[in-house]
KEDOZA-104782 format. One record per atom (N, C-alpha, C): x, y, z. Coordinates in steps of 0.1 Angstrom, whole numbers, padded with zeros to 4 digits, always signed. Each point is the difference from the previous one (the first is absolute). Example, Ala and Ser with C-alpha at 12.3 -4.5 7.8 and 13.67 -1.06 7.14 Angstrom:
BEGIN
+0132-0057+0078-0009+0012+0000+0009+0012+0000-0004+0011-0007+0009+0011+0000-0008+0011+0008
This chain:
BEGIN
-0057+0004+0293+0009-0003-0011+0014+0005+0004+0007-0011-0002+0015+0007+0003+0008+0012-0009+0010+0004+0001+0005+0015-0006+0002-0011-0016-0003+0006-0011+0005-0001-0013+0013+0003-0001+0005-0011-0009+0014+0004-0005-0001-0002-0008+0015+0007-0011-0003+0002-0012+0014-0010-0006+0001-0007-0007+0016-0007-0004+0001+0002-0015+0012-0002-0004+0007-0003-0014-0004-0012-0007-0007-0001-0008+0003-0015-0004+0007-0007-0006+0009-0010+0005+0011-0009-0003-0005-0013-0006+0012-0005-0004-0003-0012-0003-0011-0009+0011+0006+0003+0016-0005-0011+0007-0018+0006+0005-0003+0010-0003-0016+0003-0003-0006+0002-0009+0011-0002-0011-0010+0002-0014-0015-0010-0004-0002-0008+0009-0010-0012+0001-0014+0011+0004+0005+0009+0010-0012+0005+0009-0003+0012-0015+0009+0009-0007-0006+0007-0009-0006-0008-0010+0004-0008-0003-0009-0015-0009-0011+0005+0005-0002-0009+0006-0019-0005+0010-0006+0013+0004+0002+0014+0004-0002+0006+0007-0012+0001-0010-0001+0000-0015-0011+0004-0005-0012-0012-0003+0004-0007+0003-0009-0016-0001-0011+0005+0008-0015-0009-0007-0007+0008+0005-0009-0011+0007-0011-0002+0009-0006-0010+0005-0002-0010-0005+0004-0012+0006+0000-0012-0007+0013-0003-0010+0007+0006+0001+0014+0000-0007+0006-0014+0001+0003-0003+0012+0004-0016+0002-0007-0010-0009-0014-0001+0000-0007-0010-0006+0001+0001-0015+0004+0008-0009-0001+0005-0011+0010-0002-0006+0005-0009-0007+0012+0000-0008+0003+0010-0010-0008+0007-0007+0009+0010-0009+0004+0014+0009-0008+0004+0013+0010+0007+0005+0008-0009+0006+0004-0010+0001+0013-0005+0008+0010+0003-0010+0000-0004-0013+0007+0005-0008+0002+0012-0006-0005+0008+0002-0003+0013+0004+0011+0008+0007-0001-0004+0014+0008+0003+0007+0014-0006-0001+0002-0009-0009+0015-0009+0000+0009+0010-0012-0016+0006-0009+0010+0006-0010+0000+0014+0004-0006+0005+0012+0007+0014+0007+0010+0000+0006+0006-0018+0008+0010+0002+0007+0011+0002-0010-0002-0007-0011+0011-0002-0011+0003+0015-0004-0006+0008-0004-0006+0015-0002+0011+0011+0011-0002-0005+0013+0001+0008+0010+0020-0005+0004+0006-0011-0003+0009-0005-0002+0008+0005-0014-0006+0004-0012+0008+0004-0013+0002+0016+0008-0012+0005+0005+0004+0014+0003+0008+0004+0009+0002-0010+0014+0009+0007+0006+0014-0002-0006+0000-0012-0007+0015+0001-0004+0005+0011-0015-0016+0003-0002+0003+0013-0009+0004+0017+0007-0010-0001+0007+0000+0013+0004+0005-0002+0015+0004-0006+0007-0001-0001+0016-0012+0005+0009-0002+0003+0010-0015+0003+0004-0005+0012-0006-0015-0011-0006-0006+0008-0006-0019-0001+0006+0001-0004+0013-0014+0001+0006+0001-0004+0016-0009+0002+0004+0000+0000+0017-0014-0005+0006+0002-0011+0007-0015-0005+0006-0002+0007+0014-0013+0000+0004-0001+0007+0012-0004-0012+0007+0001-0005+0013-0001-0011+0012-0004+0009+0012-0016-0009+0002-0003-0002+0012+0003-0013+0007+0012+0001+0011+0005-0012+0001+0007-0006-0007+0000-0013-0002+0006-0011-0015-0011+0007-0013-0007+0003+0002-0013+0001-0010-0001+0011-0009+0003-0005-0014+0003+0013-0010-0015+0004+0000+0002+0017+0002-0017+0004-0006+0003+0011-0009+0009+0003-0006-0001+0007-0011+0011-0002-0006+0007+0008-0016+0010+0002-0008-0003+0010-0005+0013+0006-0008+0003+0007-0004+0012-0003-0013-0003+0004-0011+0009-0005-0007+0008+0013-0011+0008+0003-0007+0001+0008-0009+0016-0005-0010-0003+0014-0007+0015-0002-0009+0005+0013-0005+0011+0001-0005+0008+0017-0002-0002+0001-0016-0007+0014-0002+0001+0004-0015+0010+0014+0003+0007+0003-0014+0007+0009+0003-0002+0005-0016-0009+0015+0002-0001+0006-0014+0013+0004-0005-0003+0004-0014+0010+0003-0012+0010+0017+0008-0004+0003+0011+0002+0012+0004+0012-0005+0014-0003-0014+0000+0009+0000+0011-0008-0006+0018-0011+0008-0006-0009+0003+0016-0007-0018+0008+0008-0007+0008-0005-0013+0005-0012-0003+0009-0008-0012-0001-0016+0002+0005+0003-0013+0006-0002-0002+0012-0008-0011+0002-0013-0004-0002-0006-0009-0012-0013+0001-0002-0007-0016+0008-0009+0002+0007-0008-0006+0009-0008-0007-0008+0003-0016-0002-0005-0011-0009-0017+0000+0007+0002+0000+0012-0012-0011+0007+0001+0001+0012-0011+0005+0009-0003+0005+0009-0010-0008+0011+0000-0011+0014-0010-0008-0001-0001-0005+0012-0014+0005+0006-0001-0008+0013-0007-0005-0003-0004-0015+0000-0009-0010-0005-0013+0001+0012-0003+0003+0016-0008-0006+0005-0009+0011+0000-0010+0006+0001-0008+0007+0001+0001+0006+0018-0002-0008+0005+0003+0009+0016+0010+0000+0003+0005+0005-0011+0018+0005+0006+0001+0011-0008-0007+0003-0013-0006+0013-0003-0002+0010+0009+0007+0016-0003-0002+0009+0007+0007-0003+0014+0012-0010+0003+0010+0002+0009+0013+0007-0001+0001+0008-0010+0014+0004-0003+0012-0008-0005-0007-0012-0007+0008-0012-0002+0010+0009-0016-0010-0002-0009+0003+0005-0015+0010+0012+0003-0006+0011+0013+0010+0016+0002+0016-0003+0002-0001-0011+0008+0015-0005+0006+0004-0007-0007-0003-0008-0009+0009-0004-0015+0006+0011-0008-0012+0007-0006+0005+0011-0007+0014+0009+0006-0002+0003+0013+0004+0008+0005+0016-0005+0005+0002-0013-0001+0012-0009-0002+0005-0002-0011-0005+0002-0013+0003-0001-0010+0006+0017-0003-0009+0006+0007+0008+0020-0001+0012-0001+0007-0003-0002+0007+0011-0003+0009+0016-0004-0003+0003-0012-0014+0009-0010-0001+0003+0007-0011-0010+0008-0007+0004+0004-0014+0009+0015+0002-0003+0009+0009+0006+0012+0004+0014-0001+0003+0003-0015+0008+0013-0006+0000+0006+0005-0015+0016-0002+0002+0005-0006-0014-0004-0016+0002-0004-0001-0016+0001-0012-0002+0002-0006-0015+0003-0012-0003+0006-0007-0006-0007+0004-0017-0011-0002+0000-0008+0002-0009+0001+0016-0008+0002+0009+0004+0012+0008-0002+0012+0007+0001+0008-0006-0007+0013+0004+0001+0004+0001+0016-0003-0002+0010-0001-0001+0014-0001+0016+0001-0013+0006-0001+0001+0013+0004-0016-0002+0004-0012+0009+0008-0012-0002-0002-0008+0001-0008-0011-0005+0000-0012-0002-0011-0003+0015+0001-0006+0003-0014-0007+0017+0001-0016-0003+0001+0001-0011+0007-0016+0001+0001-0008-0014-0003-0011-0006+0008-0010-0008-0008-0013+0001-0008-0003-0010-0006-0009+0002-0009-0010-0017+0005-0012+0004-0005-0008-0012+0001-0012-0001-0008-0006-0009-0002-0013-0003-0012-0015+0003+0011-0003+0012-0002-0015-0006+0006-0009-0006-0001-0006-0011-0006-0010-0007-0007-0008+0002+0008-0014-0001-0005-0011+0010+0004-0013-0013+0002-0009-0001+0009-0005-0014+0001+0000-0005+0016+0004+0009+0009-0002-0007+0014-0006-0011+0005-0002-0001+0010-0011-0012+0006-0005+0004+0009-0014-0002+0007-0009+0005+0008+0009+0002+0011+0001+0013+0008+0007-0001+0015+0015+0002-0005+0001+0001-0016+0020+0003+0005+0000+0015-0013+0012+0008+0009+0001+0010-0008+0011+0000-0016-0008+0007-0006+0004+0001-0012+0015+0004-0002+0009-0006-0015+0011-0001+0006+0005+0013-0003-0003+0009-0009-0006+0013+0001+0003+0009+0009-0009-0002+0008-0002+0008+0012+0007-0006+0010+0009-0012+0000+0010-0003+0012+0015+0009-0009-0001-0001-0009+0014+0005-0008+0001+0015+0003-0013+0009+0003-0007+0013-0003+0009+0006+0009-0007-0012+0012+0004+0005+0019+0014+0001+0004+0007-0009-0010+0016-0004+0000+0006+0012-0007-0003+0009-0008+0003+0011-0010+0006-0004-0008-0006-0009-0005+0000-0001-0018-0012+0006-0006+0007+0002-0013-0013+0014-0011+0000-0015-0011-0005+0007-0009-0003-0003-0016+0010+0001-0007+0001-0009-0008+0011+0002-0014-0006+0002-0011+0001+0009-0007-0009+0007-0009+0004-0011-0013-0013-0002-0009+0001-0010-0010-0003-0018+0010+0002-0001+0012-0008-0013+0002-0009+0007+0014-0012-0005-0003-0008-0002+0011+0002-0009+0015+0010-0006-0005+0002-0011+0011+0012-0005+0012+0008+0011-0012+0017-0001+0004-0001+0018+0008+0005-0001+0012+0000+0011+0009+0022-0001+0003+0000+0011+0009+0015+0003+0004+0002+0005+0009+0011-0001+0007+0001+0007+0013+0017+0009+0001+0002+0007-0005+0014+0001+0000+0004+0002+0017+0014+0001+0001+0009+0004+0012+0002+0011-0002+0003+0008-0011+0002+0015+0002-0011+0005-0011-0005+0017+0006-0014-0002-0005+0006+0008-0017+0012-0003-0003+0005+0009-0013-0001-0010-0008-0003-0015+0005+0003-0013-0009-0008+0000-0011-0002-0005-0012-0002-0003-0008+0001-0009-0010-0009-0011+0000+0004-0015-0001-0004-0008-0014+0002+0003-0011-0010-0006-0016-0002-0014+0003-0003-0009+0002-0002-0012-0006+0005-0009-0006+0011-0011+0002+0006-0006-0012-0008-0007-0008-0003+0004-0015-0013-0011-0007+0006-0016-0002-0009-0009+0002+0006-0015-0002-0004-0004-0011+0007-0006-0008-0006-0007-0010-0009-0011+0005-0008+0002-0010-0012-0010+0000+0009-0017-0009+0003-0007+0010+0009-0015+0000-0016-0011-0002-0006-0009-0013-0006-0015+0000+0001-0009+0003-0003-0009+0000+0005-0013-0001+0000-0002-0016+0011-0013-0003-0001-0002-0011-0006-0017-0004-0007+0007-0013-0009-0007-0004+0005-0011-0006+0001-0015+0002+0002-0012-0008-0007-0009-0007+0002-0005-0011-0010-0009-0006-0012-0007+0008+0010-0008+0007-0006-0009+0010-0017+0006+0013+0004+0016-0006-0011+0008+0011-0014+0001-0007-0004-0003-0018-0004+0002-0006-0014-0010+0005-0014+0002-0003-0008-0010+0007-0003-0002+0011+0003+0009+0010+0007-0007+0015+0000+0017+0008-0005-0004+0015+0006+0008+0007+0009-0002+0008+0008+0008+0002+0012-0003+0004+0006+0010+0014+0000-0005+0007+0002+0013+0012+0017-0006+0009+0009+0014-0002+0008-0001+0000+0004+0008+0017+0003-0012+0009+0000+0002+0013+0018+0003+0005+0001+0011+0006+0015+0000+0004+0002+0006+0015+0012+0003+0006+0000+0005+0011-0005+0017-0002-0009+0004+0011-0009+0010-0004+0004+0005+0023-0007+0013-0008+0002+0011+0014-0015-0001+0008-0011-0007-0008-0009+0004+0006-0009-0015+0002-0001-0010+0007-0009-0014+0000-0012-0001-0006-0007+0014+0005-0015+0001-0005+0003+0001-0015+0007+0006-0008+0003+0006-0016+0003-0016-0003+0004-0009+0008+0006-0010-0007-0012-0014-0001-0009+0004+0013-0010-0011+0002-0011+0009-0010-0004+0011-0004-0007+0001-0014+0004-0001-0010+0011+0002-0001+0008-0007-0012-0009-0016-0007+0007-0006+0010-0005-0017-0002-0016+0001+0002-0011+0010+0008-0010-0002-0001-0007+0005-0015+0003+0005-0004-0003+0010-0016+0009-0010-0009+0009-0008+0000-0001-0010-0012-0008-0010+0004-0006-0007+0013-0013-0006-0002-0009+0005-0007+0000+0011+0003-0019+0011-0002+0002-0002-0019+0011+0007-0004+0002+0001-0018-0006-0014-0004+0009-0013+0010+0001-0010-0007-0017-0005-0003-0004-0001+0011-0013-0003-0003-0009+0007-0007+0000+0011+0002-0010+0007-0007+0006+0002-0019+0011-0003-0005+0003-0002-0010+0004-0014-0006-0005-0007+0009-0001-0020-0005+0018+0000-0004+0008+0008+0007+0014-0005-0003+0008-0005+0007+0009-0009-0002+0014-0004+0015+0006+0006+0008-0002-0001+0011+0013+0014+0004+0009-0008+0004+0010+0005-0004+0016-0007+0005+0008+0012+0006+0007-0008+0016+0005+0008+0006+0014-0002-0006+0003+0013+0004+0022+0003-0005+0006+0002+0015+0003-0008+0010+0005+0007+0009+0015+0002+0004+0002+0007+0004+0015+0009+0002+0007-0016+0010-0003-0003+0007+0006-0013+0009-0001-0013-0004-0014-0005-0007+0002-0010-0007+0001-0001-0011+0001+0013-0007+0006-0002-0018+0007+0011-0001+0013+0003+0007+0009+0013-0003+0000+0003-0015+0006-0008-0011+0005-0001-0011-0013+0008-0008-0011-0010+0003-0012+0002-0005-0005+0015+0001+0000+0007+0013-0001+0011+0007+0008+0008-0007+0011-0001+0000+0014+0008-0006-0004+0004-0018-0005-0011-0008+0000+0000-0012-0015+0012-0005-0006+0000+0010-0012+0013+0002+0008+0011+0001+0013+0003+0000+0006+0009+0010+0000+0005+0013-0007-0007+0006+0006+0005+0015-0013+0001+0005-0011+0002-0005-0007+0007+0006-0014-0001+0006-0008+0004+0004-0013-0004+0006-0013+0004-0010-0008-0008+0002-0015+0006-0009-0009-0009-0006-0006+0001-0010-0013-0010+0001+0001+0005-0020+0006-0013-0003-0003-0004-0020-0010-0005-0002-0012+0008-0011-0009-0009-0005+0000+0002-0012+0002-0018-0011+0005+0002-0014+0011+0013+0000+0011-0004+0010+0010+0008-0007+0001+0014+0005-0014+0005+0003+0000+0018+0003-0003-0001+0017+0010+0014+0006+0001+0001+0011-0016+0007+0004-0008-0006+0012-0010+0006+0007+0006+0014+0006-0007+0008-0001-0002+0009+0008-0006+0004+0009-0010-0008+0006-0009-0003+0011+0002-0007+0006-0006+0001+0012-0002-0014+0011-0015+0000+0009-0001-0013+0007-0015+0001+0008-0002+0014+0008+0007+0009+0006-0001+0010+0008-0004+0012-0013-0002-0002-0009-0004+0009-0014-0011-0006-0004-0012-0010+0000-0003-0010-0006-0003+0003-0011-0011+0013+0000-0008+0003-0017+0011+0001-0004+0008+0008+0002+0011+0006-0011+0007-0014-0004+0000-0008+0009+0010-0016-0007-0010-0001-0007-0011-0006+0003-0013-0003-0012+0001+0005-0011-0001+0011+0001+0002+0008-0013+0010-0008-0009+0016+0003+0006+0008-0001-0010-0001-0018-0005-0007-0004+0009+0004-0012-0004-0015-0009-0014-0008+0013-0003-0009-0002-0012+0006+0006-0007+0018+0007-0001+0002+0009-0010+0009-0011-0006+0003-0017+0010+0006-0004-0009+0000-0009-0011
């Protein structure tokens, strides 16, 4: 295997952070193709939001990993780069140092000054460990552990890594943002598709308003961000799955728990 390199993603490879997460059989499958069309869209609003904000790694022409993130900056001042999504898709490229050399380019760019704060450096990153590996890959846990990141007290999942060990970093809390509910959602499921950071998040999306629709004898009607902006827009902006009106809180990767909520309605 040739040396890995690590790049910025631009406009002219934002196609490769698209696909990179598509998963076998991707081509033949039309809702990941659109999938991927609404990450390019996704990966296009953000660089002209933030400027680079992720890095693929290439064996050869051949993306085999990403890296993606974005800057929180607590009420105290102190700036994070926090690590969206972390991803080497192939299994035997697991345990090459692929994921080390992303992160470690992302340490790297943030210790810089840069843009994202006031051009001075980041005090540090932050990342989500979600917990759930897959046979043969290490937990993200224990790849964050090895990197020296700790725990952020009050979430289980959210770890830190400061630059100086005096740092101390709170959390900015987000509001909790819905979709908004319209007459027309009432009777009906309604799954509201937009440009999204993650293809898989977007191809269960659309699989989980099939699953509601049938198992509750209702319509589903799609809203999507490309071929019904207006439509999309008048939800406010946003992504998620209406039934009669009320936002799910589940999806197929939860199933009882969708089950559940969906005899509570």
């Amino acid at each position: 295997m040739s040396a890995t390199r690590i790049l910025p993603v631009a406009v002219r490879n934002a196609g490769d952070l698209a696909t990179i997460c598509a998963g076998e059989g991707a081509k033949s499958d039309p809702l990941w193709e659109r999938a991927t069309k609404a990450k390019r869209q996704w990966v296009r609003d953000r660089l002209a939001e933030l400027g680079t904000f992720a890095w693929v790694a290439y064996n050869g022409a051949d993306p085999i990993g990403m890296i993606q993130c974005h800057p929180d900056r607590d009420p105290m001042g102190v700036g994070v780069a926090v690590i969206d999504c972390i991803w080497v898709p192939k299994k035997s490229r697991w345990g090459r140092g692929i994921g080390s050399k992303l992160l470690a380019e992302v340490e790297t760019t943030m210790q810089r000054q840069h843009r994202w704060f006031d051009g001075k450096p980041a005090d540090g990153m932050a990342a989500m460990a979600f917990h759930g590996e897959a046979e043969g890959q290490q937990s993200a846990e224990s790849f964050y552990m090895h990197h020296g990141f700790v725990h952020v007290d009050g979430d289980p999942d959210l770890m830190f890594k400061p630059f100086l060990p005096e740092t101390v970093w709170t959390p900015t809390p987000h509001a909790v943002v819905t979709p908004t509910s319209l007459p027309d959602d009432l009777a009906r499921v309604t799954v509201l598709l937009g440009p999204l950071s993650c293809p898989f998040q977007y191809r269960i999306l659309g699989q989980t308003a099939t699953y509601v629709g049938e198992k509750l004898g209702l319509t589903v009607t799609e809203v999507d961000a490309v071929n019904d902006p207006e439509g999309y827009l008048a939800h406010g902006g946003l992504t998620g799955i209406l039934v009669n009106g009320h936002l799910l809180g589940y999806d197929l990767l939860r199933r009882e728990k969708l089950d559940e909520e969906l005899r509570g309605l």
